[in-house]
N, CA, C and O atoms as CSV, one atom per row, in Angstrom:
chain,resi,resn,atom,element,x,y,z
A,1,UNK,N,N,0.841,-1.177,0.000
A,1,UNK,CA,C,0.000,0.000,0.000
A,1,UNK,C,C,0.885,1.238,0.000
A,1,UNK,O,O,1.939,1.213,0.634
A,2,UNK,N,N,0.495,2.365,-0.706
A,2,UNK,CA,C,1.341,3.369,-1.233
A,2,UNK,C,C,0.283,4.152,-1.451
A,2,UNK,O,O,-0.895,3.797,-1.435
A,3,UNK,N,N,0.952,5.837,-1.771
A,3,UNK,CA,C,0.338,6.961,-2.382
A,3,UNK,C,C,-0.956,7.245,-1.445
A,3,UNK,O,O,-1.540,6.628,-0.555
A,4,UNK,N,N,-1.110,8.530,-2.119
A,4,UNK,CA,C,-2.504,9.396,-1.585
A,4,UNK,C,C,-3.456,9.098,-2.200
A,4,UNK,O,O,-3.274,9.159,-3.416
A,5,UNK,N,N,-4.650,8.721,-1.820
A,5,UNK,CA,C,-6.081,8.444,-2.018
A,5,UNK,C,C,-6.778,9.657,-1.894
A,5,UNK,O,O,-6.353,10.623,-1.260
A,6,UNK,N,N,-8.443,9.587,-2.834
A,6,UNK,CA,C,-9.014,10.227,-2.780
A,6,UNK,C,C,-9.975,9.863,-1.722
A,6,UNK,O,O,-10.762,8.960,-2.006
A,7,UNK,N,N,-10.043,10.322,-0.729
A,7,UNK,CA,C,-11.106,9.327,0.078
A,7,UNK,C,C,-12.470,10.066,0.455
A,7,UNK,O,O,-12.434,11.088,1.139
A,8,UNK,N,N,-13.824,9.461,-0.063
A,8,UNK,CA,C,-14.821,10.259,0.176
A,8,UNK,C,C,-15.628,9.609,1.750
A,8,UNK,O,O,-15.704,8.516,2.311
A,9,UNK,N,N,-16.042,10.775,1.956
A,9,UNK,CA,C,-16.988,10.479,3.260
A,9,UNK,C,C,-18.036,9.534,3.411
A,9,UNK,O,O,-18.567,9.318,2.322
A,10,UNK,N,N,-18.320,9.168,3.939
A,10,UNK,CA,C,-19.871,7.932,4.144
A,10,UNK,C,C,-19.656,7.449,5.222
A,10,UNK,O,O,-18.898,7.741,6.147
A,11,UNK,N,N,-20.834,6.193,4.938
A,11,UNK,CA,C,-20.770,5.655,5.652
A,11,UNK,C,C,-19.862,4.035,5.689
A,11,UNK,O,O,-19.884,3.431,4.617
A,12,UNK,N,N,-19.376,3.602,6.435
A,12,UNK,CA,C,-18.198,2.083,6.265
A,12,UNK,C,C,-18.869,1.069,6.785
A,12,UNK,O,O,-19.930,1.309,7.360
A,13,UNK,N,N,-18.379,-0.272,6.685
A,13,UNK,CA,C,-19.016,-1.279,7.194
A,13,UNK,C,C,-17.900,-2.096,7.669
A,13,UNK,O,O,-17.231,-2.686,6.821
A,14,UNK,N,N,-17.525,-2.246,9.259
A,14,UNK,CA,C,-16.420,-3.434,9.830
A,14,UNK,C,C,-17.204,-4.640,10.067
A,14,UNK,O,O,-18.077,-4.694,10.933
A,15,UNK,N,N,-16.938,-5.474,9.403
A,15,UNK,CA,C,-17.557,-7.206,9.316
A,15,UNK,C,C,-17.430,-7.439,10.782
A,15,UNK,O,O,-18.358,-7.846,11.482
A,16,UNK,N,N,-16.262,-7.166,11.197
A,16,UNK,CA,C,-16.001,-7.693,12.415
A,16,UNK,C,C,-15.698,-6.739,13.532
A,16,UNK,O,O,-15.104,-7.023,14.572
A,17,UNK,N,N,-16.201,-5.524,13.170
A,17,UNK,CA,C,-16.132,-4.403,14.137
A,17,UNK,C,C,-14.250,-3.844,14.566
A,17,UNK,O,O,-13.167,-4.122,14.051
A,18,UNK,N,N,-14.439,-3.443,15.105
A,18,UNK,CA,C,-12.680,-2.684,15.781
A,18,UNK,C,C,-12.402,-3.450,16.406
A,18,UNK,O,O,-13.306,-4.108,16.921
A,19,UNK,N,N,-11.220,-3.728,16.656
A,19,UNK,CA,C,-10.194,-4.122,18.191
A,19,UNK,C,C,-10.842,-3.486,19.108
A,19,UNK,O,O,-11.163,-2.322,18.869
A,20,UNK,N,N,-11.187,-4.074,20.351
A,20,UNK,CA,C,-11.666,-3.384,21.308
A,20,UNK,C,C,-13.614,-2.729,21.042
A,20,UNK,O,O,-14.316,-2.148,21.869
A,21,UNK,N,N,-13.846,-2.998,20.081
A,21,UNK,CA,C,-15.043,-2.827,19.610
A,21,UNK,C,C,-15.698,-3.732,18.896
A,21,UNK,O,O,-16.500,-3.245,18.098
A,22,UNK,N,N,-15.606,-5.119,18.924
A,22,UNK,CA,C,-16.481,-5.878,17.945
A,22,UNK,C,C,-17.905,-5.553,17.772
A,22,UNK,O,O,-18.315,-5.642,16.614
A,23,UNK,N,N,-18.803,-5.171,18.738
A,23,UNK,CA,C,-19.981,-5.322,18.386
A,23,UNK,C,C,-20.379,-3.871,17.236
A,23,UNK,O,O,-21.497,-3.944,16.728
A,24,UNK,N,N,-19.703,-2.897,16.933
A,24,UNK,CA,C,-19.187,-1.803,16.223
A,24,UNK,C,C,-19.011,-2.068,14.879
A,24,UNK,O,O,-17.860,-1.880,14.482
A,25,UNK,N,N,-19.834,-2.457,14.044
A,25,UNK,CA,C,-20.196,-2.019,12.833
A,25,UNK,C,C,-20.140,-1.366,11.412
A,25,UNK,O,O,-19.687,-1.704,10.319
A,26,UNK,N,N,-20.832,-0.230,11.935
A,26,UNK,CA,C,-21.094,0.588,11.013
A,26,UNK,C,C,-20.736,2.388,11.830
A,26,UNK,O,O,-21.155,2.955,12.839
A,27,UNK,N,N,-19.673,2.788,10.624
A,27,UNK,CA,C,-19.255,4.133,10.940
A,27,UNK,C,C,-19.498,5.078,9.898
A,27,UNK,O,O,-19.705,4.641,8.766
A,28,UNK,N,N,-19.505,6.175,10.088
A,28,UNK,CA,C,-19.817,7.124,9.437
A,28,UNK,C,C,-18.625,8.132,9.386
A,28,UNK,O,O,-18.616,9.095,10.154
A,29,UNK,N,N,-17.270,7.846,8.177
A,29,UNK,CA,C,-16.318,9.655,7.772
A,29,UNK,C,C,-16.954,10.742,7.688
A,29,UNK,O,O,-18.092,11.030,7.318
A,30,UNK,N,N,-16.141,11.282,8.053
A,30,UNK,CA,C,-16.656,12.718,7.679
A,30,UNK,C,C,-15.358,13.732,7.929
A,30,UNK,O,O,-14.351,13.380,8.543
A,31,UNK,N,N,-15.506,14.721,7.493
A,31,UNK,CA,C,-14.163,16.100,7.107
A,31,UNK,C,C,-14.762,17.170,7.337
A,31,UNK,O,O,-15.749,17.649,6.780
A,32,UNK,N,N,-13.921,17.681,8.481
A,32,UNK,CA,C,-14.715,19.373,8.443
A,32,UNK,C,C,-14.364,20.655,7.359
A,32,UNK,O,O,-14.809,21.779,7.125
A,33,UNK,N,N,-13.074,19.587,6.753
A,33,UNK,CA,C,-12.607,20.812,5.836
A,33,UNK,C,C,-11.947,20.214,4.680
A,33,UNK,O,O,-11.111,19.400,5.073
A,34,UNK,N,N,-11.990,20.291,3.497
A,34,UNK,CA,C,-11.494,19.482,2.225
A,34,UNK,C,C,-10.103,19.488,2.665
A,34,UNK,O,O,-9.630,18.575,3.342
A,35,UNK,N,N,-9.407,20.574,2.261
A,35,UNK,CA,C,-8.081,20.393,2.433
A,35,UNK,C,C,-6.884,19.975,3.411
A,35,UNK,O,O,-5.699,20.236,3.205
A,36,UNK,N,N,-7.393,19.290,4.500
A,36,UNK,CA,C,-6.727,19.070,5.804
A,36,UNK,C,C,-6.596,17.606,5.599
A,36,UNK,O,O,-7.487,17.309,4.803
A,37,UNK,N,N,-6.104,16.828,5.838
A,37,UNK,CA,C,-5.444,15.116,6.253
A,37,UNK,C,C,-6.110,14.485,7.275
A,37,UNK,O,O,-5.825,13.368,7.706
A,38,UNK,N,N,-7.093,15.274,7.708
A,38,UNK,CA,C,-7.831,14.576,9.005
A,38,UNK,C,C,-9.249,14.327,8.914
A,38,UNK,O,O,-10.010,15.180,8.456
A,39,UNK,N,N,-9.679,13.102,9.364
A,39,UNK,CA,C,-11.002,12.728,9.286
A,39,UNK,C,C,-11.534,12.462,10.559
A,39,UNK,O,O,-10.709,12.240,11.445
A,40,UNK,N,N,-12.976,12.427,10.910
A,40,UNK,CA,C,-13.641,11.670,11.764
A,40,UNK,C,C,-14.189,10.523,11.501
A,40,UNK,O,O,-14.812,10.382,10.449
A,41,UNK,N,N,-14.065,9.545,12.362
A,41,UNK,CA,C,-14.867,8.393,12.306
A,41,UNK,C,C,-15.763,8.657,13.551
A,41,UNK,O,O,-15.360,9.160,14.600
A,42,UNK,N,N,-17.417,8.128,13.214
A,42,UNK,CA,C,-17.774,8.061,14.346
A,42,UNK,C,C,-19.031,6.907,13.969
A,42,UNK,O,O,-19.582,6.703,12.887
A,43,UNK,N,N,-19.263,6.190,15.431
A,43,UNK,CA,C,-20.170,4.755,15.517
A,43,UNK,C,C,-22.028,5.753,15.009
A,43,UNK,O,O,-22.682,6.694,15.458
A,44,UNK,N,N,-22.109,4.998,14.138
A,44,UNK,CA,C,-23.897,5.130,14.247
A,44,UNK,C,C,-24.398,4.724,14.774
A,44,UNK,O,O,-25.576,5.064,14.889
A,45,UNK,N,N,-23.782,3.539,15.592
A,45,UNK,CA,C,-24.733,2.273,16.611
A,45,UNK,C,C,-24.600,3.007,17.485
A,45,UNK,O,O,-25.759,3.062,17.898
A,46,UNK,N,N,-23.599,4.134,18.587
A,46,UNK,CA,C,-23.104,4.420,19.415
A,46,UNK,C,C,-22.276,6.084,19.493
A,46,UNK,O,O,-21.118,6.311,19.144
A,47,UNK,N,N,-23.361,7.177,20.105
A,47,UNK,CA,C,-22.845,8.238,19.556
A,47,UNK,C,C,-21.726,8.793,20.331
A,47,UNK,O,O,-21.300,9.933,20.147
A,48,UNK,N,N,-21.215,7.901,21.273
A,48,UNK,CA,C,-20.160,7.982,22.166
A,48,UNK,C,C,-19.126,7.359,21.704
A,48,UNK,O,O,-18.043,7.625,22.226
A,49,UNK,N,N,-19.171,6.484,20.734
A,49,UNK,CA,C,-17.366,5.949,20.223
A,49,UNK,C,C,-17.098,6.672,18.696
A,49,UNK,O,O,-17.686,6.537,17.623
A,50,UNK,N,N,-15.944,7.492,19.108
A,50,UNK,CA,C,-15.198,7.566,17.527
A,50,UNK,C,C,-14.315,8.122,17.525
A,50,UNK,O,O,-14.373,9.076,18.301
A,51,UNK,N,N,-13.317,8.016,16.947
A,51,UNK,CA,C,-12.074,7.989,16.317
A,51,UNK,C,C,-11.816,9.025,15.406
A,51,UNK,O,O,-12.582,9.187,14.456
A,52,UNK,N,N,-10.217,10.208,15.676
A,52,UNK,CA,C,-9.896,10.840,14.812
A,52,UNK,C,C,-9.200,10.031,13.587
A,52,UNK,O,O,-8.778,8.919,13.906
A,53,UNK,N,N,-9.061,10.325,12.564
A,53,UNK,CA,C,-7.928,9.591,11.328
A,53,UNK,C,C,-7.309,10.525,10.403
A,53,UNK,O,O,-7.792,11.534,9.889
A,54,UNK,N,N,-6.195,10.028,10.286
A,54,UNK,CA,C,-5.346,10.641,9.634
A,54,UNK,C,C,-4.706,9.719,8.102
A,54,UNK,O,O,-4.412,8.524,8.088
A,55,UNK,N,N,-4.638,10.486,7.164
A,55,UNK,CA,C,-3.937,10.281,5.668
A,55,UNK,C,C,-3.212,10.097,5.956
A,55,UNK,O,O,-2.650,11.154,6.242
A,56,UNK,N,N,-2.268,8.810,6.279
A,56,UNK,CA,C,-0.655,8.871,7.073
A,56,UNK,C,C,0.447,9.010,5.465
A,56,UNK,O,O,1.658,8.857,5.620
A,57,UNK,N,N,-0.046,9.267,4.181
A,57,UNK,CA,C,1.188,9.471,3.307
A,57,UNK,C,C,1.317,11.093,3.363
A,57,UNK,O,O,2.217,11.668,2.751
A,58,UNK,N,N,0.419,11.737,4.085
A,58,UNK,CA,C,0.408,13.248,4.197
A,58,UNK,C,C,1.833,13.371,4.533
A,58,UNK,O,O,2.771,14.012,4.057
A,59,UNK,N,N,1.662,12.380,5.705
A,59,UNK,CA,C,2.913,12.634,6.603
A,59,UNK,C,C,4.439,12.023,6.925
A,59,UNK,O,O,5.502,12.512,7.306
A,60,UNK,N,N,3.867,10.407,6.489
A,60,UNK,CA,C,5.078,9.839,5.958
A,60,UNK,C,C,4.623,9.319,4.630
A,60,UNK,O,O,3.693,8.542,4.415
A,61,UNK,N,N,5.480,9.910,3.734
A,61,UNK,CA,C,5.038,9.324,2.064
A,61,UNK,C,C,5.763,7.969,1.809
A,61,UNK,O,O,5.595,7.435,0.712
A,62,UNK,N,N,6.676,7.285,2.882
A,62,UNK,CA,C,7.326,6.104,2.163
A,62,UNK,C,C,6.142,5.141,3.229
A,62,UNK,O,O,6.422,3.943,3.186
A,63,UNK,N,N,5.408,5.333,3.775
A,63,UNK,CA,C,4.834,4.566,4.407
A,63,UNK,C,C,3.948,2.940,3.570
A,63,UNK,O,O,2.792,3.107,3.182
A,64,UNK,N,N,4.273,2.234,3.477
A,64,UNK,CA,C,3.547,1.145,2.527
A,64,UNK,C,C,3.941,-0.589,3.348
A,64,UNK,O,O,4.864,-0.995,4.054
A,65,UNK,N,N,3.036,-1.037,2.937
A,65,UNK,CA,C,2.706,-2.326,3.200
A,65,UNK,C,C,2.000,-3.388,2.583
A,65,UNK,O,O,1.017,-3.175,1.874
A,66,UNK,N,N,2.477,-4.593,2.827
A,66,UNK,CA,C,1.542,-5.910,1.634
A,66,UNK,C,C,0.784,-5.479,2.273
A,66,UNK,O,O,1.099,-4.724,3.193
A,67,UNK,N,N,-0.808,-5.893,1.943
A,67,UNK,CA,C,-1.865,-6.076,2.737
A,67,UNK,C,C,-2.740,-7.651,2.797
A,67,UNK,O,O,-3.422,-8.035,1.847
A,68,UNK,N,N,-2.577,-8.437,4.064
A,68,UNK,CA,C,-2.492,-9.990,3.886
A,68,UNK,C,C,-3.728,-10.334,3.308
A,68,UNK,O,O,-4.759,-9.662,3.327
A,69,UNK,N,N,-3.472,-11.842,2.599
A,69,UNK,CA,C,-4.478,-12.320,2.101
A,69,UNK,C,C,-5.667,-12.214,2.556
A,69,UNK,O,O,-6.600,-11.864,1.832
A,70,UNK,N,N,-5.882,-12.666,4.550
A,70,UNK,CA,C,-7.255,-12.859,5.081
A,70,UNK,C,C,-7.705,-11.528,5.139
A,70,UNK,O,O,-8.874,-11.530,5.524
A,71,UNK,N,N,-7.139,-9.992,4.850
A,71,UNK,CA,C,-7.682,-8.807,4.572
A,71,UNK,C,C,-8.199,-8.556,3.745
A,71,UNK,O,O,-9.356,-8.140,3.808
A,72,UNK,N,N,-7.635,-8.688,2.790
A,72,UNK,CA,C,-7.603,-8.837,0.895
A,72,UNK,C,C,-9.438,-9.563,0.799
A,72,UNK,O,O,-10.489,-9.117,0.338
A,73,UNK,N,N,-8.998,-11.033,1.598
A,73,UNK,CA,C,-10.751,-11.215,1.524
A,73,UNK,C,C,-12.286,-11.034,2.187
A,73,UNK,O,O,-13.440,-11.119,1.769
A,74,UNK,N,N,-11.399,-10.631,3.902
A,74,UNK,CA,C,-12.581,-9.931,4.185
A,74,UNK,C,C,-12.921,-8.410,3.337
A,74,UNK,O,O,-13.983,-7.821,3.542
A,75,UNK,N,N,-12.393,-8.141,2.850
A,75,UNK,CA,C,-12.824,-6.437,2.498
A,75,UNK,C,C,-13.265,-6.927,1.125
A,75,UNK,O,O,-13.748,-6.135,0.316
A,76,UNK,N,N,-13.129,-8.033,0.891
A,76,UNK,CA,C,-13.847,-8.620,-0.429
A,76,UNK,C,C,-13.331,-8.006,-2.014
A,76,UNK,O,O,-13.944,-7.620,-3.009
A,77,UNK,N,N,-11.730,-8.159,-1.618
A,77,UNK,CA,C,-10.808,-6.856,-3.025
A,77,UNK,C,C,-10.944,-8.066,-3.782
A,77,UNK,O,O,-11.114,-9.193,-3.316
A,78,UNK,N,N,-10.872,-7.803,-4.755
A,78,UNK,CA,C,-10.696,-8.075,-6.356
A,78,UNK,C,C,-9.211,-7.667,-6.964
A,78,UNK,O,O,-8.963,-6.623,-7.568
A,79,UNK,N,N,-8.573,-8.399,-6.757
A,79,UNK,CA,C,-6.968,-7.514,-7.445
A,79,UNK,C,C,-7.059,-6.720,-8.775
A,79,UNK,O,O,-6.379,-5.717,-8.989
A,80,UNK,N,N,-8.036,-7.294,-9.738
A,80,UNK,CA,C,-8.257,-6.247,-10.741
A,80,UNK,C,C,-8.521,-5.233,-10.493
A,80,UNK,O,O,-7.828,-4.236,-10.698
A,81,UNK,N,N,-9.740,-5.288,-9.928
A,81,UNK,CA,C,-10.393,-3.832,-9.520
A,81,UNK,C,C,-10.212,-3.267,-8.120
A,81,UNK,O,O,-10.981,-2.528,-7.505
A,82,UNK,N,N,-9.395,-3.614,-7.855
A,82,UNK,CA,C,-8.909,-3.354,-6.271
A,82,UNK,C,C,-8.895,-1.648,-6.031
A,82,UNK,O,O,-8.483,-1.040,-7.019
A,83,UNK,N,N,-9.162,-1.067,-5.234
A,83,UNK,CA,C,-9.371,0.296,-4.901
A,83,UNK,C,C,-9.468,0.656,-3.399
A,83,UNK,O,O,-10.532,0.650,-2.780
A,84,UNK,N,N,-8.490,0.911,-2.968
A,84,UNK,CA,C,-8.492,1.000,-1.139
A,84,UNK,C,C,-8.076,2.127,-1.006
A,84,UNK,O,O,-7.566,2.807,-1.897
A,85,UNK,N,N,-8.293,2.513,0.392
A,85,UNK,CA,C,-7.703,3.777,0.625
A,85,UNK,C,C,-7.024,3.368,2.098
A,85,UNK,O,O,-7.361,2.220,2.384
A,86,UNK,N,N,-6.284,3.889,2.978
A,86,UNK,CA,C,-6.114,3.735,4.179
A,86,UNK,C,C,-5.929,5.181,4.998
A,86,UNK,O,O,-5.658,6.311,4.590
A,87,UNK,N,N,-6.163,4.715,6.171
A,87,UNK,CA,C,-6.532,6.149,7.302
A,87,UNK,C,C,-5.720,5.098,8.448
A,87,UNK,O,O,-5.717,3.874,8.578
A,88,UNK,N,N,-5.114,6.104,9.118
A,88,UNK,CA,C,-4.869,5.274,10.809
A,88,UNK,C,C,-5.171,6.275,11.462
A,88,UNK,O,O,-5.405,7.408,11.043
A,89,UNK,N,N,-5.177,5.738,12.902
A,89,UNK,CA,C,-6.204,6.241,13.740
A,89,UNK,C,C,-4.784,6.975,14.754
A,89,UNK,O,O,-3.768,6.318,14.978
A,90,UNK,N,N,-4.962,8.268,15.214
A,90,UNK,CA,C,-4.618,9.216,15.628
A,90,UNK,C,C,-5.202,9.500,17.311
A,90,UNK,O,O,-6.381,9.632,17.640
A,91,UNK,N,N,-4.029,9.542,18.188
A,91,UNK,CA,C,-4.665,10.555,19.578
A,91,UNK,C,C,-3.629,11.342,19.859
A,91,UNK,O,O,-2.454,11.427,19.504
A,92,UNK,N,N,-4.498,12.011,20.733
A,92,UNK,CA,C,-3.856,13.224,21.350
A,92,UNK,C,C,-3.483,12.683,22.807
A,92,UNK,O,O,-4.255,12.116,23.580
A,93,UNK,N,N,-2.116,12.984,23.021
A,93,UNK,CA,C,-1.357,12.449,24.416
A,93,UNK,C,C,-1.078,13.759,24.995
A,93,UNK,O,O,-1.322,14.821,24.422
A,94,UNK,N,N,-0.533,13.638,26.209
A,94,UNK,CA,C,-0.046,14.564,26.799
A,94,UNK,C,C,0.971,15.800,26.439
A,94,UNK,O,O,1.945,15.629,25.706
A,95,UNK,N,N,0.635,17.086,27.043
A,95,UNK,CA,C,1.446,18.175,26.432
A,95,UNK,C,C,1.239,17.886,24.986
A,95,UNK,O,O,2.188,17.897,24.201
A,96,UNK,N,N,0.296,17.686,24.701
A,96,UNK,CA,C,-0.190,18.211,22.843
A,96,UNK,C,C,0.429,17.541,21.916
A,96,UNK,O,O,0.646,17.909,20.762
A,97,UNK,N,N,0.753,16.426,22.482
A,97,UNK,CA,C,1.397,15.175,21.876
A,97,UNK,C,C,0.753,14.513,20.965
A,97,UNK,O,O,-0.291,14.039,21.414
A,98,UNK,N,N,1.016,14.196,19.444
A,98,UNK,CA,C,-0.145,13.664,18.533
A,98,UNK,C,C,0.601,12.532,17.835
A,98,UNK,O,O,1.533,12.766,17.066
A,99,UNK,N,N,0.172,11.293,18.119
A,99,UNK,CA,C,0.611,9.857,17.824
A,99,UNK,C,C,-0.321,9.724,16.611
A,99,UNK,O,O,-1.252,10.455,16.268
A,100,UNK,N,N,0.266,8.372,15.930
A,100,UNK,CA,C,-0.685,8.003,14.859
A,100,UNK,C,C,-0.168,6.685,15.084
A,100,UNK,O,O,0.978,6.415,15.442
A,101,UNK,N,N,-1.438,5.598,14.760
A,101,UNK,CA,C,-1.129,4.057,15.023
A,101,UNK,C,C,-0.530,3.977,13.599
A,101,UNK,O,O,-1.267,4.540,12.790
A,102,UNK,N,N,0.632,3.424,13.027
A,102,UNK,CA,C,0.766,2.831,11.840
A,102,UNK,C,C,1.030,1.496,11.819
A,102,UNK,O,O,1.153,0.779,10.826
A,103,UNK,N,N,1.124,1.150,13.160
A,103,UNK,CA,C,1.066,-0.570,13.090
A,103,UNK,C,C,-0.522,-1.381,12.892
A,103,UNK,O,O,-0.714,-2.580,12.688
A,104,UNK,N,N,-1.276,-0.564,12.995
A,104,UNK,CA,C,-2.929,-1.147,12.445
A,104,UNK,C,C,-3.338,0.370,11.682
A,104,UNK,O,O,-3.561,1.464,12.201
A,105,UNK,N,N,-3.336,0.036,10.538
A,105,UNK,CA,C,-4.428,0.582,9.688
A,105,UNK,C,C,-5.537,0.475,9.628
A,105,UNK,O,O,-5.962,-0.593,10.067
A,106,UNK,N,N,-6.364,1.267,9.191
A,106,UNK,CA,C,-7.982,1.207,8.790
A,106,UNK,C,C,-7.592,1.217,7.248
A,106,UNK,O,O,-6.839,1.989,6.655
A,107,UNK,N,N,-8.467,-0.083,6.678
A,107,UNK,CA,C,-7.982,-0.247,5.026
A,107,UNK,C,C,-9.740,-0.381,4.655
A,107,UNK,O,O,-10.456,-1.197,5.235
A,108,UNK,N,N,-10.074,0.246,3.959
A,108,UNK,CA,C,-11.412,0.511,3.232
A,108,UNK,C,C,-11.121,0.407,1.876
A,108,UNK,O,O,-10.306,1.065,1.229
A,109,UNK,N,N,-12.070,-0.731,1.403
A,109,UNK,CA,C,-12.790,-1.274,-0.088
A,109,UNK,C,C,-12.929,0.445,-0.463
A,109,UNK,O,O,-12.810,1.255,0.456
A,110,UNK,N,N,-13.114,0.776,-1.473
A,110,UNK,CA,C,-13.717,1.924,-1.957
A,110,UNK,C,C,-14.872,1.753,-2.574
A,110,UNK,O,O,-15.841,2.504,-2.685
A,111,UNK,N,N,-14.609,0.385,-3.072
A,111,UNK,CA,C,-16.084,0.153,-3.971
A,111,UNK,C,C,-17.303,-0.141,-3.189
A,111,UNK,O,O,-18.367,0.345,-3.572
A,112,UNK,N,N,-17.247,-1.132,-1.784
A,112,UNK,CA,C,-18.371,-1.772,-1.340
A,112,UNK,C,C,-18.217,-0.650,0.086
A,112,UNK,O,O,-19.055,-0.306,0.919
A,113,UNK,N,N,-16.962,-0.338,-0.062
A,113,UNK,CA,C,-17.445,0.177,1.625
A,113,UNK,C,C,-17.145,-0.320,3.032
A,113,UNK,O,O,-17.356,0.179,4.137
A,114,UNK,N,N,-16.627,-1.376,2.669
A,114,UNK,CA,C,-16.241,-2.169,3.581
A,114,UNK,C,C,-14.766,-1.487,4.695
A,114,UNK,O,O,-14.153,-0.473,4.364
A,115,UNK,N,N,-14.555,-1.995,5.513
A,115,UNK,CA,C,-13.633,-1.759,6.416
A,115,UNK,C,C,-13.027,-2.461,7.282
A,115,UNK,O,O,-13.785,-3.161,7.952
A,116,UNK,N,N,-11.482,-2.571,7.624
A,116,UNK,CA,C,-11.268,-3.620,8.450
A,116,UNK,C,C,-9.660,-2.728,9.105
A,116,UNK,O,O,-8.886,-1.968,8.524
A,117,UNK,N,N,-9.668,-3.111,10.123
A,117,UNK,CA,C,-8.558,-2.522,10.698
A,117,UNK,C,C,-7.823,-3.299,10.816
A,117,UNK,O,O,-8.177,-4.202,11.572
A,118,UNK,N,N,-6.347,-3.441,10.150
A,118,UNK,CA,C,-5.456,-4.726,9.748
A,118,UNK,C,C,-4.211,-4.620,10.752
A,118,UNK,O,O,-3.325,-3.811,10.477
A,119,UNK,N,N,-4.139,-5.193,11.591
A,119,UNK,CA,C,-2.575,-5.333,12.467
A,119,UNK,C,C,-1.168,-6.175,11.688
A,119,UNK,O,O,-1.117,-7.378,11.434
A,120,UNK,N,N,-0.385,-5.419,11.489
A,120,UNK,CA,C,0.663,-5.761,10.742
A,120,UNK,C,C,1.977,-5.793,11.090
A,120,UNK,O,O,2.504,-4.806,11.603
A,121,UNK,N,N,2.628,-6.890,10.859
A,121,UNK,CA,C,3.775,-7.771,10.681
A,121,UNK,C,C,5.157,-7.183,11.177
A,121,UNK,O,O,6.149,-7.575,11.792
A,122,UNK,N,N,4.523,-5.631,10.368
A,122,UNK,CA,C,5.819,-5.318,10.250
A,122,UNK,C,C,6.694,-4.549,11.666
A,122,UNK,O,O,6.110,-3.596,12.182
A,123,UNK,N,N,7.577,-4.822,12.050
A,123,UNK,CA,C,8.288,-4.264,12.779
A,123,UNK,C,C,8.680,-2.973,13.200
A,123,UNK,O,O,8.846,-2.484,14.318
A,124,UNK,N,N,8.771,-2.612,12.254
A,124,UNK,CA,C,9.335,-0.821,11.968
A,124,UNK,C,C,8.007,-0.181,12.312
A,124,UNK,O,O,8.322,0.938,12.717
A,125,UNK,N,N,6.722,-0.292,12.366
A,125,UNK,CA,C,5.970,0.662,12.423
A,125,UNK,C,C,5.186,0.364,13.690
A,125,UNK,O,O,4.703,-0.740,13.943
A,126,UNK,N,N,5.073,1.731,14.676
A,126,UNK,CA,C,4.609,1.711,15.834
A,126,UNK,C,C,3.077,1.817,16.282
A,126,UNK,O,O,2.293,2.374,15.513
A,127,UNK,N,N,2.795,1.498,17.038
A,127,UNK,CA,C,1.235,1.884,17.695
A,127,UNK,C,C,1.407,3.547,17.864
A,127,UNK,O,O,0.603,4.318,17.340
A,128,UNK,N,N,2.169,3.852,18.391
A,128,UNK,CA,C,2.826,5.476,18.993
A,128,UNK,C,C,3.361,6.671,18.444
A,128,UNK,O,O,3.518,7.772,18.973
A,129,UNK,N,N,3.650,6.221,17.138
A,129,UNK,CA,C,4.221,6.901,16.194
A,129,UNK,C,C,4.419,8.832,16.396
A,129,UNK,O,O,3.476,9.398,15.844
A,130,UNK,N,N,5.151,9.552,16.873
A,130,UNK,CA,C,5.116,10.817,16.730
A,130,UNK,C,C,4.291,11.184,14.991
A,130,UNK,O,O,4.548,10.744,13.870
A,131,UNK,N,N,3.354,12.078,15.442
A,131,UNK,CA,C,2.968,12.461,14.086
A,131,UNK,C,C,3.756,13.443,13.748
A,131,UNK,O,O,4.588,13.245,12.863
A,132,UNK,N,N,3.640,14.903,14.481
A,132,UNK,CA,C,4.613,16.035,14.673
A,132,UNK,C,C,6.089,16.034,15.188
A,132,UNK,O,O,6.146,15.490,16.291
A,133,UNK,N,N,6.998,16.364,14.849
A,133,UNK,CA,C,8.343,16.348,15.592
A,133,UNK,C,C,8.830,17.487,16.052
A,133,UNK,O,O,9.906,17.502,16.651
């Protein structure tokens, strides 16, 4: 996974809900402002859970990864027509501290909508990640 996506707002569908959220569903993006790298996620089942996200090639552009087979088929890709976008999920820590998970992505179908938050392999990339330096 590579490059900047166009990613439009809606609504998503997690087969199997979040880490820490299975029974969690169905979310709804949204952007308060076109030109910024940051999104909201928030639960429709639940108007108390949601998640900031961030375009992480905004910020690191070499950022990329396989994305494993059992992902590939829950999100139901098609390698022909394959079309994903990815967002990771972002908090705010102490003294104005802003992490970004890049060791689990949020990887969204573009076509169906689908969503799955993928924990990955790789070593080099942290739960903690400084976004700002």
């Amino acid at each position: 996974m590579s490059g900047i996506q166009n990613i439009s707002v809606g609504k998503l569908f997690f087969e199997d809900g979040l880490p820490g959220f299975p029974e969690m569903q169905f979310f709804k993006i949204s952007k308060e402002e076109t030109d910024v790298p940051f999104f909201q996620m928030q639960s429709t089942e639940d108007v108390n859970i949601g998640f900031w996200l961030a375009d992480p090639f905004v910020f690191l552009p070499d950022y990329q990864f396989d994305l494993p087979d059992y992902a590939k088929a829950a999100l139901r890709l098609d390698e022909e027509e394959a079309s994903v976008a990815v967002l990771n999920m972002i908090t705010l820590r102490e003294k104005g501290q802003v992490t970004i998970n890049l060791k689990a992505p949020i990887v969204i179908n573009r076509n169906n909508r689908m969503a799955k938050q993928v924990i990955l392999n790789e070593e080099s990339y942290l739960l903690r990640h400084p976004l700002f330096t």
